[in-house]
GULO-318481 format. One record per residue: z negated, x, y negated of N, C-alpha, C in turn; residue number from 1; residue in three letters; chain. Coordinates in pm, whole numbers, plus 50000, padded with zeros to 5 digits. Each point is the difference from the previous one (the first is absolute). Example, Ala and Ser with C-alpha at 12.3 -4.5 7.8 and 13.67 -1.06 7.14 Angstrom:
% GULO-318481
{rec {49220 51319 50569} {50000 49911 49881} {50000 50090 49880} 1 "ala" "A"}
{rec {50072 49965 49895} {49994 50082 49881} {49927 49923 49891} 2 "ser" "A"}
***
This chain:
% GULO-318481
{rec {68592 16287 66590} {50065 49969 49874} {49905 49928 49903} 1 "unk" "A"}
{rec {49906 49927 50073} {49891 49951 49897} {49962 50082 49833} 2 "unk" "A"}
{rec {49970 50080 50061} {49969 50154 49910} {50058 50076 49865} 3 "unk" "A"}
{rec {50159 49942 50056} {50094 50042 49884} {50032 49838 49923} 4 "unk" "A"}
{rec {49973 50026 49850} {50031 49863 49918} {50125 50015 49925} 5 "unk" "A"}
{rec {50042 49890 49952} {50074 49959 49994} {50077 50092 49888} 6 "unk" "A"}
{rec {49903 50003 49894} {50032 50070 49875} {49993 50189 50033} 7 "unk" "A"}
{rec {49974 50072 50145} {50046 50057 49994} {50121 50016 50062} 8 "unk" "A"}
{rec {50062 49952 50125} {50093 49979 50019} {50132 50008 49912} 9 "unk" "A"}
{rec {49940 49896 49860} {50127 49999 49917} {50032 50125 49918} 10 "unk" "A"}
{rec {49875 50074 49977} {49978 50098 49913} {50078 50089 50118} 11 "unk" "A"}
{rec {49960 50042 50142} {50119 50065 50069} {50113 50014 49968} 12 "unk" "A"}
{rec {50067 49850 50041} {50151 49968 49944} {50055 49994 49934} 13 "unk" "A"}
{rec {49925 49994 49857} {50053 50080 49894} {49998 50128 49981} 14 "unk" "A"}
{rec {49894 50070 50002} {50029 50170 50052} {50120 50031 50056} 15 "unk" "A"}
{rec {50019 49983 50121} {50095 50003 50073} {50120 49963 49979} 16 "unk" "A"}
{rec {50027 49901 49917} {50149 49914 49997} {50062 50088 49885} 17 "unk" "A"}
{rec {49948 50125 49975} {50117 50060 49805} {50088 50011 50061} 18 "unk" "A"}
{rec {50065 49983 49915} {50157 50047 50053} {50032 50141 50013} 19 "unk" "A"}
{rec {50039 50017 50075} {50041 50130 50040} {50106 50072 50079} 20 "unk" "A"}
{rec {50087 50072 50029} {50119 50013 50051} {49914 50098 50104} 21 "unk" "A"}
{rec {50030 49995 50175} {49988 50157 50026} {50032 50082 50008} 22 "unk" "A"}
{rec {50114 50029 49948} {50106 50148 50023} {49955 50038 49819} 23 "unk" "A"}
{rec {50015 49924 49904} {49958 50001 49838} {49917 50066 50006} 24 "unk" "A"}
{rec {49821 49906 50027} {49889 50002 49943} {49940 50060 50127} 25 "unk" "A"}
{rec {50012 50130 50069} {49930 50036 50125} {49848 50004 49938} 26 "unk" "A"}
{rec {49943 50030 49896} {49893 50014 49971} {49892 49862 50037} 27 "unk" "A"}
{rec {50086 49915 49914} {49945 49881 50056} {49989 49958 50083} 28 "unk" "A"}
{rec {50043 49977 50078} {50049 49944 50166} {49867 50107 50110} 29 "unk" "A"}
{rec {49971 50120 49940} {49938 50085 50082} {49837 49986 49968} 30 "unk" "A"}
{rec {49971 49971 49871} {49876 49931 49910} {49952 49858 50068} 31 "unk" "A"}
{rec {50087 49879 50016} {49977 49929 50076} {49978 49996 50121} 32 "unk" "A"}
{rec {50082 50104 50087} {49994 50022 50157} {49850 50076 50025} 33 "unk" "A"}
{rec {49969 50076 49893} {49874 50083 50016} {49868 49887 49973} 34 "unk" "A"}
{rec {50029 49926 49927} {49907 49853 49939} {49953 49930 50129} 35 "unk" "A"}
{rec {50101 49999 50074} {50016 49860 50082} {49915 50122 50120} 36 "unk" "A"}
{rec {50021 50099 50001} {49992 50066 50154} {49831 50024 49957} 37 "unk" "A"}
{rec {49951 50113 49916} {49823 49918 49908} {49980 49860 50074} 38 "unk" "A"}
{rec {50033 49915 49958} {49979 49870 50029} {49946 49983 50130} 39 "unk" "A"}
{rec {50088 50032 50077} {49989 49995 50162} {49912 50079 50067} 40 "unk" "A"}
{rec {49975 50108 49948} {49935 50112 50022} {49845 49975 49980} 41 "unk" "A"}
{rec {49965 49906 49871} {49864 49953 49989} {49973 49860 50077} 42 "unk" "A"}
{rec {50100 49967 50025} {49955 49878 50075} {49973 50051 50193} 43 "unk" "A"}
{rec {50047 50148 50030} {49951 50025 50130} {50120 50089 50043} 44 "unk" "A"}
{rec {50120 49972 49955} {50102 49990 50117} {50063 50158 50014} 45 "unk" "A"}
{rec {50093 50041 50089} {50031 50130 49992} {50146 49996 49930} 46 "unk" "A"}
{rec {50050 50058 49893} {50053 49991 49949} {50151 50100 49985} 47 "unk" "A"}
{rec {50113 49976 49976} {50144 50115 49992} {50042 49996 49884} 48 "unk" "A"}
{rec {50088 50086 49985} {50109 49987 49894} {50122 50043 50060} 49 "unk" "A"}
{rec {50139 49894 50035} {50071 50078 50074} {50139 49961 49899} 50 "unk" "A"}
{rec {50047 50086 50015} {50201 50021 49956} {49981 50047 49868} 51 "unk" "A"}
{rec {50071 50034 49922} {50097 50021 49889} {49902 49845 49866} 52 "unk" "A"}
{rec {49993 49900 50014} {50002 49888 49962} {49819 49983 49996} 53 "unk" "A"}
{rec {49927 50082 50087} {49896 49995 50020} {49930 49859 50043} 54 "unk" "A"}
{rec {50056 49965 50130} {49954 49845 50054} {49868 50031 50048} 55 "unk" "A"}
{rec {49914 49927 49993} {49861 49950 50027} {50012 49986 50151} 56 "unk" "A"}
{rec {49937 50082 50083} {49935 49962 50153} {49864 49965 49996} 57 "unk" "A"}
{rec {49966 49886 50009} {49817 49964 50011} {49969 49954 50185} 58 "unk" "A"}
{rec {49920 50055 50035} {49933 50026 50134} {49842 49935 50019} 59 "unk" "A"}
{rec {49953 49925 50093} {49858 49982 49983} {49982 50145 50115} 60 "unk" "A"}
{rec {49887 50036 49916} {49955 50152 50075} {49987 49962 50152} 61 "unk" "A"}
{rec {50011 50070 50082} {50049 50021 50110} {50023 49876 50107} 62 "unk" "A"}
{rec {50129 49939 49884} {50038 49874 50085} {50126 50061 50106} 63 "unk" "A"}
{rec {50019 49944 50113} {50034 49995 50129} {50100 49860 50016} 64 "unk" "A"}
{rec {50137 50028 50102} {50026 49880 50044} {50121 49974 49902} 65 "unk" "A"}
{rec {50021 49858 50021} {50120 49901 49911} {49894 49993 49875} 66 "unk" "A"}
{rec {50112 50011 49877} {49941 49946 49892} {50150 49957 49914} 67 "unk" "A"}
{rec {49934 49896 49898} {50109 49952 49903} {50040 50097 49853} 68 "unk" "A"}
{rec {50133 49954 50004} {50033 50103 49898} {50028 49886 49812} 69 "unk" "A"}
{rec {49932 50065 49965} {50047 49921 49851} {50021 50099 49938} 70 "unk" "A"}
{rec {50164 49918 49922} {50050 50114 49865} {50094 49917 49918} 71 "unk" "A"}
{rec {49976 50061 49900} {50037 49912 49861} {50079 50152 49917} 72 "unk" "A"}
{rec {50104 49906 49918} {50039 50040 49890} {49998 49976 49891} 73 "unk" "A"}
***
């Protein structure tokens, strides 16, 4: 985490935070899901797009075993 500063972080969360409906604005919601999954994708990881809603699966490449799950709305 060293790596990532502060001011981009916020610049993330504002990206991220428009308002948006997902059944409304599918465009949007799928623009961000594609943003975020890029994201993950350059930082290493193996990456999904799963359902209707297009939720984010991020993977460290050929991780194995128990792992933790984080998810946000």
């Amino acid at each position: 985490m060293e790596s990532v500063s502060e001011a981009e972080l916020r610049g993330w969360v504002k990206w991220f935070s428009v308002p948006r409906h997902f059944v409304a604005q599918p465009r949007a919601n799928r623009e961000i899901a594609e943003t975020i999954a890029r994201l993950f994708k350059e930082w290493g990881y193996e990456v999904s797009l799963q359902g209707d809603f297009y939720n984010v699966v991020a993977r460290p490449v050929g991780a194995k075993g128990r792992m933790a799950l984080v998810a946000a709305h």
